[in-house]
C-alpha positions as YAML, in Angstrom:
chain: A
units: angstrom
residues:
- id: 1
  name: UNK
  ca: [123.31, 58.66, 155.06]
- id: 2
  name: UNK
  ca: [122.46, 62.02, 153.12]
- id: 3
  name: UNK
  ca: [120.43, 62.09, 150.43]
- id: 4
  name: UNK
  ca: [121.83, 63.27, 147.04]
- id: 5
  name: UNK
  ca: [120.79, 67.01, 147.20]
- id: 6
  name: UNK
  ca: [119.37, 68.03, 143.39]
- id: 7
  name: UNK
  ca: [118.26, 71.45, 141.54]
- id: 8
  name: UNK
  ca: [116.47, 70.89, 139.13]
- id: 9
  name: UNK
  ca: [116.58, 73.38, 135.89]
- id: 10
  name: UNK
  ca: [114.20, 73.27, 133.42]
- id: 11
  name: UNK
  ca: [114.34, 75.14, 129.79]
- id: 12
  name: UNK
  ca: [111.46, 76.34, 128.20]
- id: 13
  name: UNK
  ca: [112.13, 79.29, 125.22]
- id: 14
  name: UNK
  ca: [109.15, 81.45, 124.52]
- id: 15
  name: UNK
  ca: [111.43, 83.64, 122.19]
- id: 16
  name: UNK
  ca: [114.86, 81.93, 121.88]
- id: 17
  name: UNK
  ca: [117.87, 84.30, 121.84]
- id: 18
  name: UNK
  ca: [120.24, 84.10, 118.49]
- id: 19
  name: UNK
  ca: [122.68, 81.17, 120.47]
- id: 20
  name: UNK
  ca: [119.45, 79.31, 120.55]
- id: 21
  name: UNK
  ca: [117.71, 76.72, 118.37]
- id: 22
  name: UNK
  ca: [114.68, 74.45, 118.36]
- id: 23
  name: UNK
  ca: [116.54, 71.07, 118.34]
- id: 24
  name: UNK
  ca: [114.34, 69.16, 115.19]
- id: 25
  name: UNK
  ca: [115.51, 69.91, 111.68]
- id: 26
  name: UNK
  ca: [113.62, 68.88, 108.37]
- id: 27
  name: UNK
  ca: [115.36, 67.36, 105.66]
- id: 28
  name: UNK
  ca: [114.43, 70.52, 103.19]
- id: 29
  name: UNK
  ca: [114.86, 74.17, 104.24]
- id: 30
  name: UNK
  ca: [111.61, 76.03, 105.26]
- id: 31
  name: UNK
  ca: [109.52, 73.37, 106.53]
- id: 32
  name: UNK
  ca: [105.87, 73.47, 106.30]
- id: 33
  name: UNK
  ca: [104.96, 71.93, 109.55]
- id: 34
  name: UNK
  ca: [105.64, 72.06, 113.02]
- id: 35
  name: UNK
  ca: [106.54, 69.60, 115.89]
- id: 36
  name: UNK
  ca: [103.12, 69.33, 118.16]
- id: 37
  name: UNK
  ca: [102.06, 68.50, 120.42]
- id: 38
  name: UNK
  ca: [105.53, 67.24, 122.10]
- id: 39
  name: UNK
  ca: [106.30, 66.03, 125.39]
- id: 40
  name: UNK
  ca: [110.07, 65.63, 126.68]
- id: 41
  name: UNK
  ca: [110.31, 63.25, 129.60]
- id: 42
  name: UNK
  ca: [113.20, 63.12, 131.53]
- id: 43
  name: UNK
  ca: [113.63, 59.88, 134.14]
- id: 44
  name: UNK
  ca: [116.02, 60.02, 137.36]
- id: 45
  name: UNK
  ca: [117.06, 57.50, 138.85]
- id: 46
  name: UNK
  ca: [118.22, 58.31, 142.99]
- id: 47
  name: UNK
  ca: [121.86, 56.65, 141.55]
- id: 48
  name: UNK
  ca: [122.09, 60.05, 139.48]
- id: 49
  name: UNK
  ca: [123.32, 57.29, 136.63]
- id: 50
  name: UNK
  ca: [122.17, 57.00, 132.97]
- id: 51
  name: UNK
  ca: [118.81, 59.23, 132.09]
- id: 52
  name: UNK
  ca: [116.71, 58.25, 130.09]
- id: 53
  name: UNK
  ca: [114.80, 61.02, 128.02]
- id: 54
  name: UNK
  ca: [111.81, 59.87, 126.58]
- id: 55
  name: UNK
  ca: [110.80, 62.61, 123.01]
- id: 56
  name: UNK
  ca: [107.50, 62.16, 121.93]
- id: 57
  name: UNK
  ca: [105.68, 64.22, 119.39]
- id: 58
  name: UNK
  ca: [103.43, 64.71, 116.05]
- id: 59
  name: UNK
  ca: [103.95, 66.87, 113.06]
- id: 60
  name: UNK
  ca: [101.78, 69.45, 112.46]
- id: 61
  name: UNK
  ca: [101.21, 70.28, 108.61]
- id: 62
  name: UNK
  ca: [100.28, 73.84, 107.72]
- id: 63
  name: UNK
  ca: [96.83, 74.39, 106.48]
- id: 64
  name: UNK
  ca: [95.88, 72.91, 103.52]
- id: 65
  name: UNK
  ca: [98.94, 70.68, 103.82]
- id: 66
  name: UNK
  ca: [98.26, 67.02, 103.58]
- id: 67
  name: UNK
  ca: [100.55, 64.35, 105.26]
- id: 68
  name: UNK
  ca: [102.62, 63.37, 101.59]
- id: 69
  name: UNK
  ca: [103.37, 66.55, 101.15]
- id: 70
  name: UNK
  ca: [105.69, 66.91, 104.27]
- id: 71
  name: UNK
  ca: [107.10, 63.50, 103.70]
- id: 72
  name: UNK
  ca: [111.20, 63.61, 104.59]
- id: 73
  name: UNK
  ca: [113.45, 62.37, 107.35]
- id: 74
  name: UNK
  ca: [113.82, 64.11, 110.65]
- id: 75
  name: UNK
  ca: [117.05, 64.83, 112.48]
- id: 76
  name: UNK
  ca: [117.36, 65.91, 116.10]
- id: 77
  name: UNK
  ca: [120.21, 67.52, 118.05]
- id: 78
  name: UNK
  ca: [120.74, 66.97, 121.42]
- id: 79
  name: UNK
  ca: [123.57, 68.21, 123.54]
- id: 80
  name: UNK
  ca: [124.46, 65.79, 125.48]
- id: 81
  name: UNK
  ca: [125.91, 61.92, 124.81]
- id: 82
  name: UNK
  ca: [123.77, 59.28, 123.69]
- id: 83
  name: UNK
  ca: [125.25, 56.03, 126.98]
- id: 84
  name: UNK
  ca: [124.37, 53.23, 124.55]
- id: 85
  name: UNK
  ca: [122.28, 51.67, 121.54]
- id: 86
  name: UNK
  ca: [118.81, 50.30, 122.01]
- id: 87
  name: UNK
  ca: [118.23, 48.55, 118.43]
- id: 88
  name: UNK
  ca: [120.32, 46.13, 117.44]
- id: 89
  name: UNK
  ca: [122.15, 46.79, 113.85]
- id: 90
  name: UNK
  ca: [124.57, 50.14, 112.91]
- id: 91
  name: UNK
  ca: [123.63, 53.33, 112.30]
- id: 92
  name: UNK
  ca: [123.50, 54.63, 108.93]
- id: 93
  name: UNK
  ca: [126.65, 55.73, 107.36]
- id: 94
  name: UNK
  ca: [125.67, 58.73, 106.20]
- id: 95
  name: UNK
  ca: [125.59, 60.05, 109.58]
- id: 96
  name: UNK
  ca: [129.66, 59.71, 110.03]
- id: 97
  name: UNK
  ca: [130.24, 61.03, 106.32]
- id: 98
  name: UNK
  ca: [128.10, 63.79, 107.42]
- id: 99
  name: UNK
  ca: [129.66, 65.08, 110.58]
- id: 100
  name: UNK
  ca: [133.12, 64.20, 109.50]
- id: 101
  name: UNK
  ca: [133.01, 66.15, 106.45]
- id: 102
  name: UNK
  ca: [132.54, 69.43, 108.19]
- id: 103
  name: UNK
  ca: [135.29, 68.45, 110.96]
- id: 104
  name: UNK
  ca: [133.54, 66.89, 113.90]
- id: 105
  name: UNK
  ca: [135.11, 63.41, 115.50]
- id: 106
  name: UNK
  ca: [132.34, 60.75, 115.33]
- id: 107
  name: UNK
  ca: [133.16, 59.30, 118.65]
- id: 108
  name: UNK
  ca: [130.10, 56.62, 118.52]
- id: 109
  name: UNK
  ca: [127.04, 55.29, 116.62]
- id: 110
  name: UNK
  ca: [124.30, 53.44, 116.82]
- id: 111
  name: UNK
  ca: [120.58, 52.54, 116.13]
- id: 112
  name: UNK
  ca: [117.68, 53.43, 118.73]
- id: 113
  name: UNK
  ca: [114.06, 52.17, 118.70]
- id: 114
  name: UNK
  ca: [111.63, 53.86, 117.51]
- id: 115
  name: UNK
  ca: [107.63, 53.26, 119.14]
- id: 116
  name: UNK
  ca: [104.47, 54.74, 118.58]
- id: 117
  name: UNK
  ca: [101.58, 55.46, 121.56]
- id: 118
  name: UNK
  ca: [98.07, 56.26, 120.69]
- id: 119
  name: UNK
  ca: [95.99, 59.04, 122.63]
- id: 120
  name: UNK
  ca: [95.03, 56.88, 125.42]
- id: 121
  name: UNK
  ca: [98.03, 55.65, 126.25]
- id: 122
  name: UNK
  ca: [100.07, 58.45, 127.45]
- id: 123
  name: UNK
  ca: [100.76, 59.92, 130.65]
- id: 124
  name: UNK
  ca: [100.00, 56.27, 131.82]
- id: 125
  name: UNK
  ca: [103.55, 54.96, 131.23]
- id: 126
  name: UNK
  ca: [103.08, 52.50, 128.63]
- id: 127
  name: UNK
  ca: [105.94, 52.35, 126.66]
- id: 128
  name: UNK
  ca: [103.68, 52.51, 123.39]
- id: 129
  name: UNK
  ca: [103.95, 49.77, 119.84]
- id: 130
  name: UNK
  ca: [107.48, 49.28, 118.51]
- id: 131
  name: UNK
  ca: [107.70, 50.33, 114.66]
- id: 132
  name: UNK
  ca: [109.42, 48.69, 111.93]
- id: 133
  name: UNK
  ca: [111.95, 51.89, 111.37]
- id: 134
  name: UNK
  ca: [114.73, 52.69, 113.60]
- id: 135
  name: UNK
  ca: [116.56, 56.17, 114.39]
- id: 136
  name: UNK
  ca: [120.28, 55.85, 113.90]
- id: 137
  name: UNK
  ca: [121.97, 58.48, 115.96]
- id: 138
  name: UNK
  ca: [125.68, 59.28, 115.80]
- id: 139
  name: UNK
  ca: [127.52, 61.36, 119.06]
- id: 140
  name: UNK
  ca: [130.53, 63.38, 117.93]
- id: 141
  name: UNK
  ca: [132.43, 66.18, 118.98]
- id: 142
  name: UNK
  ca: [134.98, 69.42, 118.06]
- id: 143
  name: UNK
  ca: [138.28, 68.04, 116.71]
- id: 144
  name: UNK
  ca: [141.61, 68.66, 118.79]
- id: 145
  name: UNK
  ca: [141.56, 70.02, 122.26]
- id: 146
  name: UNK
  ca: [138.28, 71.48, 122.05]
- id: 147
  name: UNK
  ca: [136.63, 67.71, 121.74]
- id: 148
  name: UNK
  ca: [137.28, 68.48, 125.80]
- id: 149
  name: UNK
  ca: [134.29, 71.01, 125.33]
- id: 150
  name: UNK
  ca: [131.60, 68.54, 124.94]
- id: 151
  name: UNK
  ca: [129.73, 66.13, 123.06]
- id: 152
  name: UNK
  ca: [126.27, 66.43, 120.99]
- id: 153
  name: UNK
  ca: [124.45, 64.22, 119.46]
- id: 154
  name: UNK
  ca: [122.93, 63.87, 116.17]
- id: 155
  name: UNK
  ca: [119.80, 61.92, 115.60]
- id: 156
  name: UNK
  ca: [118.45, 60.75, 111.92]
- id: 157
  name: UNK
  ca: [114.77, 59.59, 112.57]
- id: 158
  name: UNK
  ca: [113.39, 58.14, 109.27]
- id: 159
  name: UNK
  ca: [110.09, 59.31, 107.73]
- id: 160
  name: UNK
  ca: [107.02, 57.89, 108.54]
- id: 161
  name: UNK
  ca: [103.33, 58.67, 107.51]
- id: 162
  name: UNK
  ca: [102.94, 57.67, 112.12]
- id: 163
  name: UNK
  ca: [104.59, 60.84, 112.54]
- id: 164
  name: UNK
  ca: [101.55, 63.09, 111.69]
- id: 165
  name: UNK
  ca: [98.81, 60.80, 113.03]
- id: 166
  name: UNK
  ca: [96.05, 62.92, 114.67]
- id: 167
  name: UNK
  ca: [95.39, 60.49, 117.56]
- id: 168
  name: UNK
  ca: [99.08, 59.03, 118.27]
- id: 169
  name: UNK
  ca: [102.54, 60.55, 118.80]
- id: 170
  name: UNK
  ca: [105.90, 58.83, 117.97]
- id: 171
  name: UNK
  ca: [108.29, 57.99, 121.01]
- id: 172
  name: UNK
  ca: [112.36, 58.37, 120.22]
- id: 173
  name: UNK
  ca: [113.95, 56.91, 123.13]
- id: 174
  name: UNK
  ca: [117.49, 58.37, 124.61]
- id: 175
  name: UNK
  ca: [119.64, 56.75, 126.83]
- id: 176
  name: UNK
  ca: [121.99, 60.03, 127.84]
- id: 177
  name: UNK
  ca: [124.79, 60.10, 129.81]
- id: 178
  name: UNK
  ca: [125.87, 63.63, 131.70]
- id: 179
  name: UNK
  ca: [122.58, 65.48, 132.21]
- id: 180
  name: UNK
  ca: [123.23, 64.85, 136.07]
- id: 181
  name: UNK
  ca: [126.50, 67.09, 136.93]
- id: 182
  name: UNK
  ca: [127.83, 68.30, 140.35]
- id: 183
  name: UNK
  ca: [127.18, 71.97, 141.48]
- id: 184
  name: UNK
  ca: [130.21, 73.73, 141.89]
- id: 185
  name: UNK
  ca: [130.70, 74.39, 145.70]
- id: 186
  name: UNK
  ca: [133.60, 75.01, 148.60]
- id: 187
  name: UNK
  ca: [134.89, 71.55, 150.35]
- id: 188
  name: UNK
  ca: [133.57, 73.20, 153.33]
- id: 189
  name: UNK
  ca: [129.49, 73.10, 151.77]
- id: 190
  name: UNK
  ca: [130.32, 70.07, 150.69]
- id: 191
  name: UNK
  ca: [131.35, 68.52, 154.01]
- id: 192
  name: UNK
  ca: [128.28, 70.03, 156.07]
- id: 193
  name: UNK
  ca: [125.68, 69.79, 153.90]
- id: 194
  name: UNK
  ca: [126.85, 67.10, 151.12]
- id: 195
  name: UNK
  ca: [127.06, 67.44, 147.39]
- id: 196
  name: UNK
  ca: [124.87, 69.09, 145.30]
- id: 197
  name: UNK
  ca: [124.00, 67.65, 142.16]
- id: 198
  name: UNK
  ca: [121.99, 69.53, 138.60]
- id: 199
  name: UNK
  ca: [120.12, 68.48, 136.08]
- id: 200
  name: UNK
  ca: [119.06, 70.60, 133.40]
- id: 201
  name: UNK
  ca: [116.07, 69.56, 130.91]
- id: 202
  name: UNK
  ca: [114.36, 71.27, 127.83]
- id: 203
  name: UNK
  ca: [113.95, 72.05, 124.63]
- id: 204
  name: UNK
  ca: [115.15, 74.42, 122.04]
- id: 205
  name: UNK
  ca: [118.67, 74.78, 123.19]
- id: 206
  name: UNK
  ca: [121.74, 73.99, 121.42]
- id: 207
  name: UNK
  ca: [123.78, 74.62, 124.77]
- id: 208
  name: UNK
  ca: [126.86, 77.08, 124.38]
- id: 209
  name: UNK
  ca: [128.19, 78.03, 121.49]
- id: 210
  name: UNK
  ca: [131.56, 76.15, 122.35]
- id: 211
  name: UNK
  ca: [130.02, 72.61, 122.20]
- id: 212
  name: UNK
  ca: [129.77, 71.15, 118.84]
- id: 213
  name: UNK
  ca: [126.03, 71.36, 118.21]
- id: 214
  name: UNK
  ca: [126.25, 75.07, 117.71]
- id: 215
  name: UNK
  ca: [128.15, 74.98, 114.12]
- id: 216
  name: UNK
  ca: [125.70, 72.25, 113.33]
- id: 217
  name: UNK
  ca: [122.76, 74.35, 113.89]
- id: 218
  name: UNK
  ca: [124.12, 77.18, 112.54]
- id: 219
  name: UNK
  ca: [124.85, 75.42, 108.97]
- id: 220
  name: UNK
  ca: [120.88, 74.28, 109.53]
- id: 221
  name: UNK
  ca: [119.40, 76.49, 110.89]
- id: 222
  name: UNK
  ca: [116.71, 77.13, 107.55]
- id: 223
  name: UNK
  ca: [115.94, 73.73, 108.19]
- id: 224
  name: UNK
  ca: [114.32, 74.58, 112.07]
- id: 225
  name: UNK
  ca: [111.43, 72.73, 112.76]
- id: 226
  name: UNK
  ca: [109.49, 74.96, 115.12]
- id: 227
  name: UNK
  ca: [107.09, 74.19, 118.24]
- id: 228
  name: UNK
  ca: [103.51, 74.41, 116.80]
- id: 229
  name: UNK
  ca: [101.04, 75.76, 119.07]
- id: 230
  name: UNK
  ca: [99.95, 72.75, 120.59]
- id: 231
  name: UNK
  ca: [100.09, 71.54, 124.24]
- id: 232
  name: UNK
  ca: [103.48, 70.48, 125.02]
- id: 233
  name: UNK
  ca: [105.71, 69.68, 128.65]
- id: 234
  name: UNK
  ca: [108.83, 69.12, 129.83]
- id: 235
  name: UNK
  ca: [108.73, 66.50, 132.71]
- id: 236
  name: UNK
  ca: [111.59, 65.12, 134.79]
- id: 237
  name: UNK
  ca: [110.49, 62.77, 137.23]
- id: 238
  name: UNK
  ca: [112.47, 61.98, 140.07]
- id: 239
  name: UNK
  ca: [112.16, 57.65, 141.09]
- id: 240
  name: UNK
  ca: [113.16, 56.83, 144.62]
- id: 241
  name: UNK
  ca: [112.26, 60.38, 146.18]
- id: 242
  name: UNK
  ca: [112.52, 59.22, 149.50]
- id: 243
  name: UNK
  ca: [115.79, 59.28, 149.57]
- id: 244
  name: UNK
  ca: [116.48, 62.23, 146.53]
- id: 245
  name: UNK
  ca: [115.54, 65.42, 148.03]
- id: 246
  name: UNK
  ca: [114.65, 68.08, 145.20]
- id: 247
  name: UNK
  ca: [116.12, 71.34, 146.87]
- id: 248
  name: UNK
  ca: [115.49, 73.78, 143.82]
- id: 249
  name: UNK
  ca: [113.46, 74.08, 141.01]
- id: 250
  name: UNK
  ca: [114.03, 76.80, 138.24]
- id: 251
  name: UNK
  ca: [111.85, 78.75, 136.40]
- id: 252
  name: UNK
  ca: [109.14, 79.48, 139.42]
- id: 253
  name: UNK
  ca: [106.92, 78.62, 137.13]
- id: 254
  name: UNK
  ca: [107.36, 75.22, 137.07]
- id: 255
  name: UNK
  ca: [105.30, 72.68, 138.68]
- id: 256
  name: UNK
  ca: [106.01, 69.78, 141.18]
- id: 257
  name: UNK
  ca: [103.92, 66.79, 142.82]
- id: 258
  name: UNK
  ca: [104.05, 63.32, 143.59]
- id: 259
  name: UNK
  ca: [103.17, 60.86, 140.90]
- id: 260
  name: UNK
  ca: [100.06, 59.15, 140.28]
- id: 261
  name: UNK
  ca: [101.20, 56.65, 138.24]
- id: 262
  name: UNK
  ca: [104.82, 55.65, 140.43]
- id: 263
  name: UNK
  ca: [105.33, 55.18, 144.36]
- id: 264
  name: UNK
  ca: [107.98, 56.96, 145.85]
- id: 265
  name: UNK
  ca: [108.27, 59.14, 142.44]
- id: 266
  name: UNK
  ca: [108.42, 63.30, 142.04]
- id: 267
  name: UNK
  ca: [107.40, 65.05, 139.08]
- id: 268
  name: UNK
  ca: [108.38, 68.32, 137.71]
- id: 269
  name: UNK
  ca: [106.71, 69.69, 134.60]
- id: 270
  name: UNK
  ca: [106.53, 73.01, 132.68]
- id: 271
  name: UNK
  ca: [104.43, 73.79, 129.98]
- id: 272
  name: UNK
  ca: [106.64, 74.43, 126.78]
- id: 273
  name: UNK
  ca: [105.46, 78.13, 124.94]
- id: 274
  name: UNK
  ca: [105.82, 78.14, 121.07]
- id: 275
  name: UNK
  ca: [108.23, 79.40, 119.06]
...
């Protein structure tokens, strides 16, 4: 039996084009803090089902900014489809009166947990402390024929003073569905040398500007919460690699090895530049 043949993309912007956005908005235009350090972790499972993308990060205050003075919600976009709710409860309203407002199709809702790890717990793979608050995350799309186009995802996370801890970093959860997608190819590739399959993994992109995120951004973009220049990866890592061969990795300068922490696991990271 062949294994499932992957290429693995990941996105890192140094200087995002115009089409591009850092996906974290503030509540207020103009922010005065940054997202730092932040770490995007992307599991794959060798079924090529559900991934689940683990965001963890701090807030960075500007000098002589202390941590009540950036107090507000969060809000993340992600293009992609969020497979299913991992808090019990519904998501706040104002999510749907949002999106539906400006013309999107709230096509589900729902609440995901929220946790926070301290210093010495990551890269270790402890799941970190569940919080009290809960992100409520709502996946829409365009109205009409275009809701063919895609999906996107809009996340509220709820303030807390854990999100600019020095020696911790909050954890948001994502089950996604449709990160994994076939590469196009002839029936005749596909009969000799099997089905290719992509994943693509970032941060700070919106996707094209014909999937709903891009209006959404757009309308929001003065409330961009940039990458502060702190240490910060994108990691996918690849369970059951015995039988889920990695056959390309883009940019070059991304790096892969087994895992220390997980048998039979690859990694692929790649250091994310500011913004």
């Amino acid at each position: 039996m062949r294994r499932p043949l992957l290429l693995a993309a990941l996105l890192a912007l140094a200087a995002p084009p115009a089409s591009h956005a850092q996906v974290f908005l503030a509540s207020t235009p103009h922010p005065d803090f940054s997202i730092g350090p932040l770490f995007v972790v992307a599991n794959v499972r060798s079924d090529l089902s559900t991934v689940t993308v683990n965001v963890s990060f701090s807030l960075t205050p500007r000098p002589n900014r202390r941590v009540e003075d950036i107090a507000q919600d969060l809000y993340l976009l992600w293009p992609a489809e969020v497979a299913e709710s991992t808090a019990p409860g519904d998501a706040d309203p104002a999510l749907t009166r949002f999106l539906e407002a400006r013309g999107f199709t709230v096509v589900r809702t729902g609440r995901l947990t929220l946790r926070t790890r301290d210093r010495m717990q990551l890269g270790t793979g402890v799941p970190g402390e569940l919080i009290g608050e809960v992100a409520s995350y709502a996946t829409f799309v365009r109205p009409g024929p275009a809701s063919l186009l895609g999906t996107g995802t809009y996340v509220k996370i709820p303030w807390t003073p854990k999100m600019a801890y020095l020696l911790s970093v909050m954890t948001l959860g994502l089950p996604l569905r449709g990160l994994v997608t076939p590469k196009a190819a002839t029936w005749v590739s596909e009969t000799f040398w099997g089905r290719r399959w992509i994943i693509t993994a970032g941060y700070g992109d919106v996707g094209s500007l014909v999937l709903p995120l891009y209006p959404l951004y757009f309308e929001r973009r003065a409330n961009v919460v940039h990458l502060a220049r702190e240490f910060s990866l994108v990691i996918v890592n690849f369970a059951d690699s015995d039988h889920l061969h990695i056959d390309e990795i883009s940019p070059a300068s991304a790096s892969r090895r087994q895992s220390r922490l997980r048998a039979s696991t690859e990694l692929v990271s790649l250091t994310l530049s500011p913004s």
